[in-house]
C-alpha positions, 0 to 999 in steps of 0.5 A: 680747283680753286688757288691759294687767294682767288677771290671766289664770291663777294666783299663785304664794306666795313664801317667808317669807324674801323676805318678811322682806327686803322688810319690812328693805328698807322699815325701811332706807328708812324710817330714811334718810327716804326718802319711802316708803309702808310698805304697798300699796294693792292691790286685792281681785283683782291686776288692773292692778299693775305689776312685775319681769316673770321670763318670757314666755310662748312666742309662736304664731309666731316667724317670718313671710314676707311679700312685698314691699309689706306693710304692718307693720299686715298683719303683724298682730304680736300686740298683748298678750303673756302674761308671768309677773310676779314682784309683792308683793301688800302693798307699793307705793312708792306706796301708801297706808299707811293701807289693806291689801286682802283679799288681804294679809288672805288671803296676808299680805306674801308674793311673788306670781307671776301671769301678765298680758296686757301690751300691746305695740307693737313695733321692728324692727332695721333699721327695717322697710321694707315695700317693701325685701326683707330680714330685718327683727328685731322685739322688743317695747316694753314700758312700766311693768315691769322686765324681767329675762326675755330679751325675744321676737323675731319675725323677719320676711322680706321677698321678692318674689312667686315666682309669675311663675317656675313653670311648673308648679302642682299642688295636692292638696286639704289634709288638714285642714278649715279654717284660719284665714287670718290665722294661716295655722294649719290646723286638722284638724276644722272644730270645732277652727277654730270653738273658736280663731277669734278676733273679726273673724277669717276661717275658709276651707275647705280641702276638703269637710265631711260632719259627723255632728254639729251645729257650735255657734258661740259669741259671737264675729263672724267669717266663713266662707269657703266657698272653692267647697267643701261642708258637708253636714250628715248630723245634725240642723242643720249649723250653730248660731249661739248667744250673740250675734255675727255669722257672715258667710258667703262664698265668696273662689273664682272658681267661687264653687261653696260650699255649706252643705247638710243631708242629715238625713232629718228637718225640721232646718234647715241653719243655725240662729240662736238666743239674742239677738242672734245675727245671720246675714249671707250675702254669696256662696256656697249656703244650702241645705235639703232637707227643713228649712228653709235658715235659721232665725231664733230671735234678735232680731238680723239675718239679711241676705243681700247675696250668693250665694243661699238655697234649699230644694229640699223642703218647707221655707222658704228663711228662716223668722224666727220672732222680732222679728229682722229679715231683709234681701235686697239686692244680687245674691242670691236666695231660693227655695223650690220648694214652700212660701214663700222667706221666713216672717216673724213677729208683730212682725219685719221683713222688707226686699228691696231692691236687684237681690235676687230672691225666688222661689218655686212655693208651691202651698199655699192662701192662700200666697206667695213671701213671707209676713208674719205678723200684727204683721210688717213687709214693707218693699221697695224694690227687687228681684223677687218671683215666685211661678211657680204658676199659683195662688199669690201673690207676697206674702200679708200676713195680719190686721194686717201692713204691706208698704212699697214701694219700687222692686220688680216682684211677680208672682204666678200667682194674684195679686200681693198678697192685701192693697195695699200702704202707699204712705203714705210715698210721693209721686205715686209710680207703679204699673203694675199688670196681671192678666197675670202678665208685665205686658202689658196694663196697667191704665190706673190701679192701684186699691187696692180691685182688688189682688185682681185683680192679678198684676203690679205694679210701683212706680216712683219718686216726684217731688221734690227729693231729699235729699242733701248735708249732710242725708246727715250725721247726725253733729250730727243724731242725739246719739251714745250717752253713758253715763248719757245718754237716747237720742233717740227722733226727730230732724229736719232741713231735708228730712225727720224720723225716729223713732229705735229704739234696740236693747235699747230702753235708757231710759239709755245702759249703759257699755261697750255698742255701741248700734245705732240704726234710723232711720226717715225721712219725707221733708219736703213737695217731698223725696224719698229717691228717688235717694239711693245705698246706704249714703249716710248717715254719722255720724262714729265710727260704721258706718251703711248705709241702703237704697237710696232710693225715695219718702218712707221711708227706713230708716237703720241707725247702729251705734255703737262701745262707750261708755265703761266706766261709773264707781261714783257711790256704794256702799252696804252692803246686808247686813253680814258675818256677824261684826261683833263681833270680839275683841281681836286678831282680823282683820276678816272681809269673809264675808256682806258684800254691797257694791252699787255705783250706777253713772254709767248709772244701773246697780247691780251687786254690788262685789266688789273694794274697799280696806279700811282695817283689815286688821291685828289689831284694837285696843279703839278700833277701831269703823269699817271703811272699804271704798273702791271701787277706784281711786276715793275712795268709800266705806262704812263698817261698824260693828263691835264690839271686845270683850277677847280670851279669855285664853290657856290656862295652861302649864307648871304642874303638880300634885306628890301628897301624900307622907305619910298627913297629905296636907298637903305637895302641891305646884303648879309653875310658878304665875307672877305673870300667874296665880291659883289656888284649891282648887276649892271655895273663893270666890276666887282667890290671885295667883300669886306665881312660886314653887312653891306648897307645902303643900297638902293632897289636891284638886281646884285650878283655875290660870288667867291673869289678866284684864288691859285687853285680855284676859279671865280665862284659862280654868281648868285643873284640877289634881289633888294626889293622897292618899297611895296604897300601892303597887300590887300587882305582878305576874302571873297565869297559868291552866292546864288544858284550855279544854274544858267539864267541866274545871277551870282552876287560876289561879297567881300569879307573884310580885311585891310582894306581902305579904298575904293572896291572893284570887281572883275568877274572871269570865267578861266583866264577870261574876263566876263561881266562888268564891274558890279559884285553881281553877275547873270549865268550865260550860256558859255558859263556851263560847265565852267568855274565862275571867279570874282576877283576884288581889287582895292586903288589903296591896297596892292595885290587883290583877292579872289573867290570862285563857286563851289562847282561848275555852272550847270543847265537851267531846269527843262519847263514843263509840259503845256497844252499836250492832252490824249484821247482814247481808242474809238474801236474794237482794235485799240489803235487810234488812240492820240496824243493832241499838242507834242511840239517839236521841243517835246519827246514823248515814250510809251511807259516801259518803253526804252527810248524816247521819240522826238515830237513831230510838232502835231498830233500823234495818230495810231496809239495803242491804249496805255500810259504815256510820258511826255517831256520837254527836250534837252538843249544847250542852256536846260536840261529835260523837263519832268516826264507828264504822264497822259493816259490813252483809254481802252475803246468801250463800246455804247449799248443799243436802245433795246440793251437799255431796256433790257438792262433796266428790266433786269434791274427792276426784277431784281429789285422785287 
C-alpha cells in the first residue's frame, strides 16, 4: 500500500506565466515583511509535499451493501486515495531559502502536477450505526492539503439478511475463475486473481481450472480457497510460488472436496516453492501428485501442513524439501505416497510432525521410509502417526549424521520402525514401548537403543516432571525484541528451562524495516518438563509465536516479529566526486558521476540518491564548496569544486565595408562598441573600441573580440575581411548549339552583357580543358556520355561566364548496310540458301530469331528460306546501323520440254 505523499506516476510542468506570478507573489510578501522563505527546500524526488489537490482518482468501488451488524472496520473502505495534486517544486513558505534541490536545477521554478497516495480515515452522514438499516453517505477526511476537487463518496446500505424469505435456491457455476472475497471482483482467468490479489487478501474458486500453463505467484501472502472445486494442471508444475511471501491454501466449503493436482506426462511437481523465503502453509483441501512430486520445496522458508492432506499416487514424494527450509505437519493432516517416501528431507533442513498428523506411505525401495532425513537434516517429532504399510519397508530411514527428536508419536514400519535410534537427550524418564510386531502387540519388556533394528513398533510417551506454565509461558522480558541497529540475543534463560536463539537471516545487527522471525529451542531445567503445555501457548507482547505442542525436555518456540523501524542516515560521504568539478563563471552545478553513500543507524550503507544542495543558482568566482544534505536531516558533504572566469561572448553586430578606390585605404568596420578590441590581423596588439564606425582602413584580414573583464575572458576572435577594390564582373550568358552526337561540332554564342573587350573561350569536358580557343567545337570520342561546357572570359571584366549542352554527348548514327545481297535454295530441301557481302562490322538474324550473329566477313552458306535482317554492328563512337531486310526464296523446280508441251496443250484446249 501506498504511503502518504508517494509519488505513484508522473509530473506535469506548468506554464512560464505561473511561474512568473508566484515569484510577484513571493516579492509582495517580501516587500510587506511578511515572514516568508523566498525558496523551498525540496527534496531530489517529490516525495512527502504537500499542496492544492485538483482531482482525485475514481474509486473501484462507489457503493457497497452489507447486512446488519457490520462493523465499519468489515467495510473495509480504502485506506489511501490517489489524487492529482497540483504543487511548486521550488517554493515552500517554510523552506529554506539558502538550498535549492536537483529538481529546481532540472525543472526550474515551474508548477508541477503529480499524482500522490493520500492517506485517509473517513465520515459518514448520518453517523454509521452497524446495527441500524439505512443508507449511510461516507466522504474522506483529509488533512494537510487544500482541497479544490469535489471530494469521492461511497454510500453504503445497511439491511437485514433476506435469506430466511426464499423458498427457492439455485446456483449456475460462475462463468469466471475466481474472485477475490474482500473486493467481491470476480476475475475471469485465475492468473488475472493472481496478478490483483492484494497482501492478506483471499482468492476463492468459483469453478474447476484445467490450466495448460504454470500459475507464477509473486511476493505477496495471500490465501487460496479451493472452495471444494479442482485445479488440474496439464503443463509442467500447476503452481510457482516465487520472490518470498506465504500462499496459504484452504478449503471454506462443507464437502471440503478442493484439489490441486497435475496431470503433465512428466516429473514436474504440483506446487513448487522456489526463491528465498517463499514458504508454502496447507490448512485443508488436496495437494496431489501423479507422476512428480505433490510439493516441492527450493526455499529456505516453511512448508507447513495444519490441515487437509498431501498426496502422490505415482512414483514421486508427497513433499520433498530440497533446501535448509523447513516442513511442518501438525493437526489433522496427512501425507502419503503410494510408492516412494511421504516426506524428503534435506542436508541442513528440518522436518517436524506434531499433533493428530498422519504420515503414511507403502515405500518399496530398499533402505527407504515413510519419512526420510538426509545426512545433516533434522527429524523432530512430537506427535502424530508415521506408517510405512510394506511389509519391508521403514517408517523412518535416518541416514549418516541426521537427528530424529521424539516426542509423542507412534512409528510403525513393515520392516522395521527406524534404521538408527532416536535422540531422547532432551527428554526425561521418558517411556517407549517398543514391539517387533508392527500393530505393537507383545511388547518389548524394555526398549534397548542397540535393538532398534529389530523393531517395528514404537511409541513414545510423556516425560515425568513439573511443567512449565504460568509467566515462563511469556517470553515478552525474556527474549529482547529486535531494535534497529541493535544485536540479536543468541540464548536466553528462565526459571524452568534455557533456550538458544536462530534468528533468520542469521543478522550479526537488526536491519531497519525488517520483519525478524526467531526460532527458539528450549531445554527444560532439572525436575521441568514441556509435557502438557498446549500448542501455541507462548507469548510475547507485539509479536505472533506458535510453538508445538509440548512433550518431554524440548520445545521448539517460533516468535515472528513485526517490521523494525525504518533505519536513519548516521553519517554521509562522497566516495567519487562528479565529473565536473571546475565550472566556469555562470555555470550551474552539475550532480553527473557523483556517488553519495549513506551510513545508516543498523549499521548498513547504501547509495543516497535524494539529498538537498545548497548551490543550485549560476555559480559566482567565491564560490568553492558544495553542500549536499540528506533529506530531512542536518547531514552533510561537502565538494570542493573550482570556479574560473566564464568564455566570453561572441562579438555581434559588426560588419566589414570593401575599399571603393584603387588606393584601398578608405575600408570600413561598423558597429566596434566600447566593450570591444580590434587589430589588422598581422598586427601585435589590440585597439579599444571606441563606439564609432572605425574608417580608413586599407584591404585585409581584421580580428574584433569583447574585452576580458573581472568575470569573463577575452571573446573569442571574429575575423572580418575589407575587400581590395574589384572591377565589376562579366555578365551575361552562353548558349551552345548543334547536334550532341560524335563527329559534329558545337558552336558556343555569347549573349550580351557588360561586356567591353575582347572574348575567349575555353571548351571543358568536366574539369578537363579540351578544344581550342574558337566558339566552335568538334565531338570526339572521349565526349560520349559527358557533359560538354563552354566557358566565356573577357581581358576587361572579371569573373566569367559559362554555358553546357543540354545533355550528354551521345554516339553517331551506325551506316547503312552495303553490298549485302541473297540468293535463294536451289533444291527440294530449301538449305543452301545465301547471304553474298555480310563483312565482319555487319551481324546478321534470321526474322523472329532472338539474338543477332557477328558477320564472318564471307559469304553465308546453308540458309533456310525466309526473311533476313542484317545491320552494322555497334562500336565505340556509333550506335548499330538500321536492320536491311534480305529475302532468301524458297527453291522452284524448272518444267521438262514435254511438261511444256503439255501444259501449252492444255491451255490451247481451254481456249476452244
Amino acid at each position: 500500500m501506498k504511503k502518504q505523499g508517494e509519488l505513484w506516476q508522473r509530473g506535469k510542468r506548468r506554464s512560464p506565466g505561473r511561474r512568473l506570478l508566484s515569484m510577484f507573489l513571493v516579492l509582495c510578501m517580501v516587500l510587506t515583511m511578511l515572514p516568508v522563505s523566498a525558496m523551498a527546500e525540496e527534496a531530489h524526488t517529490n516525495i512527502g509535499v504537500s499542496g492544492e489537490i485538483i482531482a482525485f482518482e475514481p474509486l473501484a468501488e462507489i457503493e457497497k451493501t452489507v447486512t446488519t451488524g457490520t462493523s465499519i472496520k468489515d467495510l473495509e473502505l480504502p485506506e489511501t486515495l490517489a489524487a492529482t495534486v497540483r504543487t511548486s517544486p521550488d517554493f515552500n513558505m517554510q523552506a529554506d531559502t539558502s538550498q535549492q534541490t536537483v529538481t529546481d536545477r532540472v525543472y526550474g521554478s515551474e508548477y508541477e502536477e503529480i499524482l500522490v497516495g493520500i492517506s485517509v480515515t473517513w465520515i459518514s452522514l448520518p453517523e454509521y450505526d452497524m446495527d441500524t438499516e439505512g443508507e449511510y453517505v461516507f466522504t474522506p477526511v483529509i488533512e494537510g492539503y487544500t482541497v479544490s476537487a469535489e471530494l469521492p463518496e461511497i454510500t453504503v446500505t445497511v439491511g437485514a439478511a433476506d435469506i430466511a424469505i426464499y423458498k427457492y435456491l439455485n446456483f449456475e457455476p460462475s462463468p469466471n475463475d475466481a474472485k477475490i472475497m474482500e473486493t467481491n471482483q470476480e476475475y475471469a482467468t485465475l492468473s488475472l486473481a493472481f496478478n490483483a490479489v492484494k497482501e492478506g487478501q483471499t482468492i476463492q474458486l468459483l469453478r474447476n481450472i484445467e490450466y495448460t500453463s504454470t500459475y507464477y505467484i509473486g511476493a505477496q501472502s495471500f490465501t487460496l480457497d479451493l472452495n471444494n472445486f479442482t485445479i488440474k494442471g496439464t503443463g509442467y508444475i500447476t503452481i510457482r510460488k516465487n520472490e518470498g511471501g506465504t500462499l496459504t491454501i484452504t478449503d471454506g466449503s462443507a464437502e471440503k472436496g478442493g484439489k490441486i493436482t497435475n496431470a503433465y506426462a512428466g516429473s514436474s511437481p504440483t506446487i513448487s516453492i522456489g526463491t528465498e523465503g517463499s514458504s508454502l502453509e496447507v490448512r485443508g483441501g488436496t495437494v496431489e501428485g501423479t507422476s512428480g512430486h505433490a510439493i516441492f520445496s527450493s526455499t529456505t522458508g516453511s512448508v507447513h501442513i495444519s490441515g487437509g492432506s498431501v498426496i502422490n499416487t505415482g512414483n514421486g514424494y508427497a513433499i520433498y524439501n530440497s533446501s535448509t527450509g523447513t516442513v511442518e505437519i501438525s493437526g489433522n493432516s496427512t501425507a502419503n505416497a503410494q510408492n516412494t517416501a511421504a516426506i524428503r528431507g534435506f542436508s541442513g533442513g528440518k522436518i517436524i510432525v506434531g499433533g493428530g498428523a498422519k504420515v503414511t506411505s507403502a515405500n518399496t525401495s530398499t533402505n527407504r521410509g515413510t519419512i526420510e532425513v538426509p545426512d545433516g537434516a533434522v527429524l523432530e517429532i512430537t506427535g502424530g502417526t508415521i506408517e510405512n504399510t510394506d511389509p519391508n519397508g521403514y517408517a523412518i530411514y535416518a541416514y549418516g549424521n541426521s537427528r530424529v527428536l521424539i516426542g509423542t508419536p507412534i512409528i510403525q514400519g513393515g520392516g522395521k520402525a527406524m534404521n538408527k535410534a532416536p535422540d531422547l537427550s532432551g527428554y526425561a524418564n521418558v517411556k517407549v514401548t517398543a514391539s517387533v510386531n508392527y500393530d505393537g502387540s507383545l511388547p518389548e519388556a524394555e526398549y534397548k537403543a542397540a535393538d532398534i533394528a529389530n523393531y517395528k513398533y514404537l511409541a513414545f510417551a510423556p516425560a515425568t516432571g513439573s511443567p512449565v506454565s504460568g509467566p515462563e509461558l511469556n517470553l515478552t522480558d525474556i527474549l529482547a525484541a529486535p531494535v534497529v541497529g541493535g544485536t540479536p540475543v543468541t540464548s536466553i534463560g528462565g526459571s524452568t528451562y534455557t533456550g538458544t536463539v536462530a534468528w533468520n537471516g542469521s543478522p550479526t545487527r537488526f536491519l531497519g524495516s525488517t520483519a525478524y522471525t526467531a526460532t527458539v529451542t528450549l531445554t527444560a531445567k532439572e525436575g521441568y518438563t514441556f509435557s502438557g503445555v498446549a500448542l501455541n501457548a507462548f507469548i510475547h507482547d507485539g509479536a505472533t509465536v506458535t510453538n508445538t505442542r509440548g512433550f518431554g525436555g524440548v520445545l521448539t518456540v517460533t516468535v515472528k516479529f513485526p517490521l523494525t523501524a525504518a533505519k536513519t542516515v548516521e553519517f554521509i560521504a562522497i566516495t567519487t566526486p562528479p565529473s565536473k568539478l571546475v565550472y566556469k563563471f555562470g555555470e550551474r552545478f552539475s550532480f553527473a558521476g557523483i556517488v553519495v553513500k549513506a551510513t545508516y543507524n543498523d549499521g548498513t550503507e547504501g547509495y543516497l540518491y535524494t539529498y538537498l544542495y545548497d548551490k543550485s543558482g549560476p555559480l559566482t568566482m567565491s564560490d568553492t564548496l558544495v553542500t549536499i544534505t540528506a533529506v530531512g536531516t542536518n547531514i552533510s558533504a561537502t565538494q570542493e569544486i573550482t570556479v574560473t572566469r566564464a568564455d566570453g561572448p561572441a562579438v555581434t553586430g559588426v560588419s566589414a565595408l570593401d575599399c571603393t578606390t584603387v588606393s584601398n585605404n578608405d575600408g570600413k568596420l561598423i558597429g566596434v562598441t566600447t566593450a570591444m578590441e580590434y587589430k589588422k590581423s598581422d598586427a601585435a596588439s589590440y585597439i579599444p573600441g571606441t563606439g564609432s564606425d572605425i574608417t580608413g582602413l586599407i584591404n585585409g584580414t581584421y580580428l574584433v573580440r569583447v574585452k576580458e573583464t573581472a568575470t569573463h575572458e577575452a571573446g573569442r576572435e571574429s575575423t572580418f575581411t575589407v575587400g581590395v577594390y574589384v572591377p565589376a564582373a562579366l555578365t551575361g550568358n552562353v548558349t551552345i548549339s548543334g547536334t550532341l552526337k560524335y563527329g559534329q561540332t558545337l558552336t558556343a554564342a555569347y549573349v550580351p552583357g557588360n561586356n567591353s573587350g575582347t572574348l575567349s573561350y575555353q571548351w571543358k569536358r568536366g574539369g578537363t580543358d579540351i578544344g581550342t580557343n574558337s566558339n566552335t567545337y568538334t565531338i570526339v570520342e572521349a565526349d560520349i556520355n559527358n557533359t560538354l561546357t563552354c566557358e566565356v572570359t573577357s581581358d576587361v571584366q572579371t569573373s566569367k561566364v559559362s554555358g553546357s549542352t543540354a545533355s550528354v554527348i551521345n554516339k553517331a548514327d551506325g551506316p547503312a548496310v552495303t553490298g549485302v545481297s541473297a540468293l535463294d535454295c536451289t533444291t527440294v530441301s530449301n538449305n543452301d540458301g545465301k547471304l553474298i557481302g555480310v563483312t565482319t562490322a555487319m551481324e546478321y538474324k534470321k526474322s523472329g530469331d532472338a539474338g543477332y550473329t557477328p558477320g564472318p566477313g564471307g559469304d553465308i552458306t546453308g540458309l533456310t528460306s525466309g526473311t533476313y535482317l542484317v545491320r552494322v554492328k555497334e562500336t565505340i563512337t556509333h550506335n548499330e546501323g538500321a536492320d536491311s531486310s534480305f529475302t532468301v526464296g524458297a527453291y522452284v523446280p524448272v518444267p521438262s520440254p514435254a511438261q511444256r508441251q503439255l501444259a501449252i496443250q492444255l491451255q490451247e484446249l481451254a481456249m476452244c
